[in-house]
N, CA, C and O of each residue as an XYZ file, in Angstrom:
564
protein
N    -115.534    175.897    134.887
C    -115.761    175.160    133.655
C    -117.068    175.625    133.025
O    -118.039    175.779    133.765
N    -117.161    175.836    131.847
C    -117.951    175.739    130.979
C    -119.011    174.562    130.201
O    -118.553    173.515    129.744
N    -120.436    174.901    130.136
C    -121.340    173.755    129.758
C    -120.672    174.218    128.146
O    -120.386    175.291    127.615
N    -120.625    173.046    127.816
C    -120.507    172.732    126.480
C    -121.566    171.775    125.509
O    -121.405    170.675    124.981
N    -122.535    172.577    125.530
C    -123.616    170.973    124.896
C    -123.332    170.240    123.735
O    -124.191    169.422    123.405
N    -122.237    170.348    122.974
C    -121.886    169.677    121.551
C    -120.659    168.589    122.200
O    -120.151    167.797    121.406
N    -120.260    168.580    123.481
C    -119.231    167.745    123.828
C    -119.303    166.638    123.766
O    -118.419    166.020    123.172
N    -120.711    165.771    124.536
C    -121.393    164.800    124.727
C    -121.275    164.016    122.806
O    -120.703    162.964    122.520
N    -121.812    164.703    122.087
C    -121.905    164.645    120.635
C    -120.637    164.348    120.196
O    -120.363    163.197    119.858
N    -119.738    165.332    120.150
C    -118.572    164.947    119.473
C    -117.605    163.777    119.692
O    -116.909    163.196    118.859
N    -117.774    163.490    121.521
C    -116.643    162.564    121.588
C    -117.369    161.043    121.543
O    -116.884    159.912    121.587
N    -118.746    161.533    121.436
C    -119.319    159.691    120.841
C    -118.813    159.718    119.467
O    -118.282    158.713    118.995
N    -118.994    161.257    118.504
C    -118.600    160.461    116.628
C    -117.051    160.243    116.705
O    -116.430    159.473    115.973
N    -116.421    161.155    117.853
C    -114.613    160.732    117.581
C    -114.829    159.474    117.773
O    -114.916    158.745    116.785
N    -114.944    159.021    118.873
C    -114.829    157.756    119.278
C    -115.256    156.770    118.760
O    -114.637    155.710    118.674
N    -116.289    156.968    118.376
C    -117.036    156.010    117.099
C    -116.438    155.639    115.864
O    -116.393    154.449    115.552
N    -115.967    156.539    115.114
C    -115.372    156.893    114.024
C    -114.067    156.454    114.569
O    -114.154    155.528    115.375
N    -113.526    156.658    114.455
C    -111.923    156.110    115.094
C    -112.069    154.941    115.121
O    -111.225    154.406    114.402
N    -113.031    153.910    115.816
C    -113.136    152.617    116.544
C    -113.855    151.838    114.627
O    -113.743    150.677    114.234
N    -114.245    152.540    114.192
C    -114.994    152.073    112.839
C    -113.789    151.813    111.748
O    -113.811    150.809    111.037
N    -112.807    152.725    111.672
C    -111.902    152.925    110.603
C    -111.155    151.914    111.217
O    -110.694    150.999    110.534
N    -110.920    151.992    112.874
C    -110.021    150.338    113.343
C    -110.329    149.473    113.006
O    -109.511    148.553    112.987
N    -111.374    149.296    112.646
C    -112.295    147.616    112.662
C    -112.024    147.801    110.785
O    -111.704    146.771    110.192
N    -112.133    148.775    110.175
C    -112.340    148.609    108.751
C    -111.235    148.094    108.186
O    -111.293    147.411    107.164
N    -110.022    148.406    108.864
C    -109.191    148.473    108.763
C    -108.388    147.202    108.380
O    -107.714    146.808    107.429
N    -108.949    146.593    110.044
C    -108.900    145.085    110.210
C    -109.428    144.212    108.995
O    -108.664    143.495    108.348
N    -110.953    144.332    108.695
C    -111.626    143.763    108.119
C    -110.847    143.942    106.800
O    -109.932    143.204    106.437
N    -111.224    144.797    106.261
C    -110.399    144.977    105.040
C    -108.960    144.361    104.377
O    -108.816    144.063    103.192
N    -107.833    144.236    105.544
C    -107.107    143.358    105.160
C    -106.775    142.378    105.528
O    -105.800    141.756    105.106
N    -107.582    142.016    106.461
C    -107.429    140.784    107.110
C    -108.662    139.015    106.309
O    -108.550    137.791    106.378
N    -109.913    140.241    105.505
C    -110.877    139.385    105.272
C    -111.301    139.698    103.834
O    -110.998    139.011    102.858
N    -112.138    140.970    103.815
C    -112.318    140.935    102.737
C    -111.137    141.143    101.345
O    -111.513    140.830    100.216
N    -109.960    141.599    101.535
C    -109.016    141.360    100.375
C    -107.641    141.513    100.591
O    -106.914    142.415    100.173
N    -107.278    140.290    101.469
C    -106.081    139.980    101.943
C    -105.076    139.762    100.535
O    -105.402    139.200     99.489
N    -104.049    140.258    100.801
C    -103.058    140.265     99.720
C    -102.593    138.936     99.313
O    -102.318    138.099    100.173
N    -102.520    138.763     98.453
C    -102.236    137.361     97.165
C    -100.439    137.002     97.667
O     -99.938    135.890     97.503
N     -99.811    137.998     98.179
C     -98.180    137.484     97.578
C     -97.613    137.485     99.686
O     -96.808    136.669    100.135
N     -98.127    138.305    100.328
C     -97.557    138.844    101.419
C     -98.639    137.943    102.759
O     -99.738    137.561    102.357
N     -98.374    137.733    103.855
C     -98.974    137.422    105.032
C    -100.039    138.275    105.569
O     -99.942    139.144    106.436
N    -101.202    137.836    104.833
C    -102.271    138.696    105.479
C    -102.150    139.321    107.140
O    -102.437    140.451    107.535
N    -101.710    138.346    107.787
C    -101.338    138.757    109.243
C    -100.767    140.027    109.590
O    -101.192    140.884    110.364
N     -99.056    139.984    108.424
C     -98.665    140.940    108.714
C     -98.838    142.288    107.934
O     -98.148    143.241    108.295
N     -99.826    142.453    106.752
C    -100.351    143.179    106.470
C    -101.160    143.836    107.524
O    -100.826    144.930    107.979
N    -102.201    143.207    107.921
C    -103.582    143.485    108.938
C    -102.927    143.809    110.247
O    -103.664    144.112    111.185
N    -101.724    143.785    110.408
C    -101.264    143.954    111.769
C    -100.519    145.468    111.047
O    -100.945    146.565    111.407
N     -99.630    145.379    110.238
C     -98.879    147.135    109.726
C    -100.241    147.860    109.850
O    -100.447    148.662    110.761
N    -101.232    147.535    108.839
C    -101.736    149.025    108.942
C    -102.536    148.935    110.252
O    -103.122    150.008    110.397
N    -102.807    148.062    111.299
C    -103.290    148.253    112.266
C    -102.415    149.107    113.651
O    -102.887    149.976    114.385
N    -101.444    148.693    113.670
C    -100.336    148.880    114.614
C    -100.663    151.170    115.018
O    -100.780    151.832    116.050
N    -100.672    151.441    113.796
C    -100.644    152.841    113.786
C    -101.656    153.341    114.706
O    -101.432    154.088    115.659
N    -102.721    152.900    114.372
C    -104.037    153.480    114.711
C    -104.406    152.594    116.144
O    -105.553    152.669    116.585
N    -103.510    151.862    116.753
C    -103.555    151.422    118.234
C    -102.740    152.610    118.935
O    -103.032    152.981    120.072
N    -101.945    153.049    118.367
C    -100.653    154.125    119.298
C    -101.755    155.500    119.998
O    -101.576    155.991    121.113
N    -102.774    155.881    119.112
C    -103.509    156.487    120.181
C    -104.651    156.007    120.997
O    -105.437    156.570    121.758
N    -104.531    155.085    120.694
C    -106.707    154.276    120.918
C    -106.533    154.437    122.460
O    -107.635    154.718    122.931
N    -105.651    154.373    123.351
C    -105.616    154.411    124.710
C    -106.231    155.803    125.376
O    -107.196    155.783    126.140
N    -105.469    157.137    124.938
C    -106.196    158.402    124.754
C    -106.919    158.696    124.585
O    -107.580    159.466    125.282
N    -107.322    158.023    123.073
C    -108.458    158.080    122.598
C    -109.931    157.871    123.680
O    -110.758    158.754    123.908
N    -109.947    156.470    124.223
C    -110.544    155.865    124.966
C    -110.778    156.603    126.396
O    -111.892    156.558    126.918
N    -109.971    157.108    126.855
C    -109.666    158.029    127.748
C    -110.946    159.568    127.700
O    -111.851    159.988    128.421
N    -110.258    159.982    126.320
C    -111.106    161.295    126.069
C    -109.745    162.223    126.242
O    -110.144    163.288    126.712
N    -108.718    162.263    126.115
C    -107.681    163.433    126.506
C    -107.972    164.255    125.283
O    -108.287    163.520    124.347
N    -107.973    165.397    125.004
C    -107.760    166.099    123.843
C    -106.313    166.258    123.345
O    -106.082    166.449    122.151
N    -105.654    166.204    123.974
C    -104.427    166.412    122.684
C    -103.890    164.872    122.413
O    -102.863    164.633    121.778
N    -104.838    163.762    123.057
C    -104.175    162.970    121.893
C    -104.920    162.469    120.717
O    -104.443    161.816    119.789
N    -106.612    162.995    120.922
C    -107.549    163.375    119.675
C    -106.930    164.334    118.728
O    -107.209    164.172    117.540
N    -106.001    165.471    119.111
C    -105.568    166.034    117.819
C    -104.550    165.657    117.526
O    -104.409    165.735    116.306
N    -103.284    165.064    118.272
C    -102.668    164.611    117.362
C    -102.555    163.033    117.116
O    -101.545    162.499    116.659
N    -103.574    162.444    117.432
C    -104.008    160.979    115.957
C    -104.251    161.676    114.663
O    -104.042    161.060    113.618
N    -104.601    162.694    114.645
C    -104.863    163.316    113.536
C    -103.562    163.107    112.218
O    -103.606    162.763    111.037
N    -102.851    163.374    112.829
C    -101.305    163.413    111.645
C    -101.217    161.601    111.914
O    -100.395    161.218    111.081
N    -101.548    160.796    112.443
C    -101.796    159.235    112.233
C    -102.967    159.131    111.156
O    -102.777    158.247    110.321
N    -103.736    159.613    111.066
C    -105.012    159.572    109.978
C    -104.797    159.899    108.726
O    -105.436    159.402    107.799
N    -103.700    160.931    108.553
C    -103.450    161.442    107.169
C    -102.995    160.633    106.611
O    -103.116    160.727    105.389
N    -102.035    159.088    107.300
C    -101.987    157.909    106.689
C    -102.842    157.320    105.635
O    -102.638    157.234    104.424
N    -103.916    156.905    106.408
C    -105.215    156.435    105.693
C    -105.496    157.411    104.993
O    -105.499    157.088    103.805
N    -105.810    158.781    105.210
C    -106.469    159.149    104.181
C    -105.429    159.456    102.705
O    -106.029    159.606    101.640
N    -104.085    159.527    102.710
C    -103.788    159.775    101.772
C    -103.612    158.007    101.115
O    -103.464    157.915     99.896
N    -103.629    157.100    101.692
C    -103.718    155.385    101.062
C    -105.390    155.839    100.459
O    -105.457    155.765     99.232
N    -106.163    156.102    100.867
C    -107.999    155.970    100.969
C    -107.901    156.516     99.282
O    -108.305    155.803     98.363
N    -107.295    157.899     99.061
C    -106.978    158.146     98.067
C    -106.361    157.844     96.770
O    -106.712    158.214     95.649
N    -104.963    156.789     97.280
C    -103.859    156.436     96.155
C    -104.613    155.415     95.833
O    -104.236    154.996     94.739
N    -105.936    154.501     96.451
C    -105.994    153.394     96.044
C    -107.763    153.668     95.196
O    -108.445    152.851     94.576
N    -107.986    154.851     95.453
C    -109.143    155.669     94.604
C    -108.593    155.526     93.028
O    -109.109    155.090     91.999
N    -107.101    156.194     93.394
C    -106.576    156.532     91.774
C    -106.387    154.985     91.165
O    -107.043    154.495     90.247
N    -105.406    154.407     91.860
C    -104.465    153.119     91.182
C    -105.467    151.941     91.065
O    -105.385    151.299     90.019
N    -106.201    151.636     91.776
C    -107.087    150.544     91.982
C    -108.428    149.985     91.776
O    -109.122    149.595     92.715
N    -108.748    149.950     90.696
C    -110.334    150.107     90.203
C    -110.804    148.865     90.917
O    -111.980    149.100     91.194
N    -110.460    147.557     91.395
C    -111.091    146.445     91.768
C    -111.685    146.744     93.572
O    -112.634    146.144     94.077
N    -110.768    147.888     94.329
C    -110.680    147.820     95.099
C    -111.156    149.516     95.719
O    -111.455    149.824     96.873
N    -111.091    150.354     94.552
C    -112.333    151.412     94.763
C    -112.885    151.847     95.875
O    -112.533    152.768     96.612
N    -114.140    150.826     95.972
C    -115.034    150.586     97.011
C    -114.472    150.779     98.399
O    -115.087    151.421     99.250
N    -112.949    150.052     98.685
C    -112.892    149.835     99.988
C    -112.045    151.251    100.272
O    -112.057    151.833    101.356
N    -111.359    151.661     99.170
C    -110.785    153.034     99.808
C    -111.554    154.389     99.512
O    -111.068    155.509     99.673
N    -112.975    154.079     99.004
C    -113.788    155.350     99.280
C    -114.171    155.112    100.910
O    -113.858    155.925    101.780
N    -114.810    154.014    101.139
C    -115.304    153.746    102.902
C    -114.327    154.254    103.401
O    -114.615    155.332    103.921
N    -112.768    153.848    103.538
C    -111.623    154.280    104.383
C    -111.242    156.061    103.960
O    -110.178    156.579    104.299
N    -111.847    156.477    103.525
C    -111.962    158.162    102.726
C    -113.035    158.335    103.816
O    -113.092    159.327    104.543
N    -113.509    157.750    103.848
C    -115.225    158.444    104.210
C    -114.881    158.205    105.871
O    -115.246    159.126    106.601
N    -114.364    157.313    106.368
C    -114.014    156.987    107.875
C    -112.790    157.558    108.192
O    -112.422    157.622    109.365
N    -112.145    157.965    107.310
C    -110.737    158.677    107.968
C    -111.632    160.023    108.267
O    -112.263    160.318    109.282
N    -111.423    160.927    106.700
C    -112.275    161.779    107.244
C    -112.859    162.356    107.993
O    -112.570    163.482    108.399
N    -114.439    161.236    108.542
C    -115.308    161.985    109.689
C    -114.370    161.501    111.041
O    -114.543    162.210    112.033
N    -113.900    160.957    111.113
C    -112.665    160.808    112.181
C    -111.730    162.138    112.374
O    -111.916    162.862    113.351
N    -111.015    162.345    111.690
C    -110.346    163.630    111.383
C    -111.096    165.094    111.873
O    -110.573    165.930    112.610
N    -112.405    165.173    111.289
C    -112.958    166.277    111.686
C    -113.417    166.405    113.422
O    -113.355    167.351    114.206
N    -113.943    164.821    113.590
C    -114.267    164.790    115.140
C    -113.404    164.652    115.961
O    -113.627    164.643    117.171
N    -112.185    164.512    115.393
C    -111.239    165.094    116.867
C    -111.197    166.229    116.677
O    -111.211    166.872    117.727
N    -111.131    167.048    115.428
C    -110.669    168.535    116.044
C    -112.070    168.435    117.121
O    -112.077    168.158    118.320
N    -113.169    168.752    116.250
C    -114.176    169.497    117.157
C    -114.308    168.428    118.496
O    -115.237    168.878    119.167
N    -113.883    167.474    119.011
C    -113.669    167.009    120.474
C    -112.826    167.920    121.027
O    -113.263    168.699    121.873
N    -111.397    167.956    120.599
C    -110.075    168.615    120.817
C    -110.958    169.679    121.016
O    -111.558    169.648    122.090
N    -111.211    170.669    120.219
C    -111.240    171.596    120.758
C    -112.775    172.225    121.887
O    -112.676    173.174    122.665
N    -113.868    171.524    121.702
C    -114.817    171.332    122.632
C    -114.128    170.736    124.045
O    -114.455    171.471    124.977
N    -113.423    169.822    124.409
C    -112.771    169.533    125.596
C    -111.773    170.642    125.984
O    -111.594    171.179    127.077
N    -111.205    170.828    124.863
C    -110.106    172.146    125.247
C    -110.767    173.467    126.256
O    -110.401    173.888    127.354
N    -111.939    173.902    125.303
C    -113.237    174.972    126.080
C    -113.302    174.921    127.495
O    -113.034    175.727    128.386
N    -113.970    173.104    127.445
C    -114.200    172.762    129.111
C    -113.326    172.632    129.964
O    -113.655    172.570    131.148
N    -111.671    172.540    129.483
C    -110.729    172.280    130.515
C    -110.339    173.919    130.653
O    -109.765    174.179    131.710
N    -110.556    175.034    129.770
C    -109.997    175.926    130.252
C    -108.768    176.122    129.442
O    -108.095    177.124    129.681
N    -108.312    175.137    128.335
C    -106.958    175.964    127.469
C    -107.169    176.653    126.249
O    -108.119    176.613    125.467
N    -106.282    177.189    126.232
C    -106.810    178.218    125.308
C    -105.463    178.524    124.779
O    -104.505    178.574    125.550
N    -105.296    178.794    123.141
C    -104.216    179.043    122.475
C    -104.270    180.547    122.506
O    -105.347    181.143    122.488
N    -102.993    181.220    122.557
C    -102.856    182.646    122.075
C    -103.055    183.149    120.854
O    -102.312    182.794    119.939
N    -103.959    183.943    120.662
C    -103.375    184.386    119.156
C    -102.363    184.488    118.541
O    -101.769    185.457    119.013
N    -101.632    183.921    117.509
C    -100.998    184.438    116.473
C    -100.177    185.973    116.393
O     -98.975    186.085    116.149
N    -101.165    187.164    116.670
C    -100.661    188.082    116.675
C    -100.538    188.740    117.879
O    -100.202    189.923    117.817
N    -100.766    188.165    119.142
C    -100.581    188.311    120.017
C     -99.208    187.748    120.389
O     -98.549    188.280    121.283
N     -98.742    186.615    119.674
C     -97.615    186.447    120.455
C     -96.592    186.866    119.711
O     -95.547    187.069    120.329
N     -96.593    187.113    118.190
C     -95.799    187.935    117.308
C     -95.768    189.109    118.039
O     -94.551    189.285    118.108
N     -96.370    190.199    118.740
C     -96.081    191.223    119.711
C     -95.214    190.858    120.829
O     -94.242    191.565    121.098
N     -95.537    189.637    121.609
C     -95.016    189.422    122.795
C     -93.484    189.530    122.572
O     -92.666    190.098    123.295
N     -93.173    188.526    120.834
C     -92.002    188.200    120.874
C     -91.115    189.675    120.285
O     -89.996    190.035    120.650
N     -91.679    190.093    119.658
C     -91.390    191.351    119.023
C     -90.548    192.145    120.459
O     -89.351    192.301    120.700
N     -91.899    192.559    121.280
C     -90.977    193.236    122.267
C     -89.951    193.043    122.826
O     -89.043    193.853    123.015
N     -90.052    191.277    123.326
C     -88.700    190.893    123.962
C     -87.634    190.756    123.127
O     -86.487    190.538    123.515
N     -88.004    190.888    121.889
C     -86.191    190.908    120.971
C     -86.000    192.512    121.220
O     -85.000    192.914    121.814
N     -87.098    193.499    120.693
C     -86.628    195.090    121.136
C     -85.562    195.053    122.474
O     -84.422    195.516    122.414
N     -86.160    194.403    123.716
C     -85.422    194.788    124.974
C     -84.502    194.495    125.197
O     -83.998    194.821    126.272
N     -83.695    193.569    124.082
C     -82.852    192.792    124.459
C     -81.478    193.429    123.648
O     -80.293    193.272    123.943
N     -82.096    194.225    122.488
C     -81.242    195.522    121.777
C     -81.288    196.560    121.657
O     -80.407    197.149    121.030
């Protein structure tokens, strides 16, 4: 194994960040602007539900389930956005959820792939395996 000195770093902001956008999450529709027509409950529980499916991993430290919460985040960040455009009263709360998806997003890769280093996996190149496969279709005609 490999010293990695940015590891220590990254998986406190994943973890941090992740655990911040949970709580914002909460807060946000559970307190500060629970919906007028629908069950705040089951609002604050939908968009919560998502972002529990990795928190176990998360909590853990595994890297591949830091990268893929990632495609769970693009949730929020593309809501963080629609409610940038559609929503002038409410603005505020989907720049924060922009700003916490985000640095969330970036700190799993660089966990993911700082843990990846220290465990020893390692992806193939691209054009390394376009050769590999190349040959074995040649041998096969």
């Amino acid at each position: 194994m490999t010293d990695i000195p940015s590891l220590p770093r990254t998986r406190y902001l994943a973890l941090t960040s992740y655990l911040m956008l949970l709580t914002w999450v909460v807060i946000w529709h559970a307190f500060i602007s629970p919906h007028k027509d629908i069950n705040f409950i089951g609002i604050t529980l939908g968009w919560s539900i998502p972002l529990l499916l990795p928190l176990l991993g998360i909590l853990k430290g595994k890297p591949y389930t830091h990268a893929w919460a990632n495609f769970i985040l693009m949730f929020y960040f593309l809501h963080s956005l629609t409610i940038l455009y559609i929503d002038e009263g409410e603005r505020w709360l989907g720049a924060v959820e922009l700003v916490l998806t985000s640095l969330s997003f970036v700190a799993n890769i660089l966990y993911a792939r700082d843990k990846g280093k220290e465990l020893g996996l390692k992806l193939t190149r691209l054009s390394v395996v376009e050769k590999q496969e190349k040959a074995r279709f040649e041998e096969k005609h």
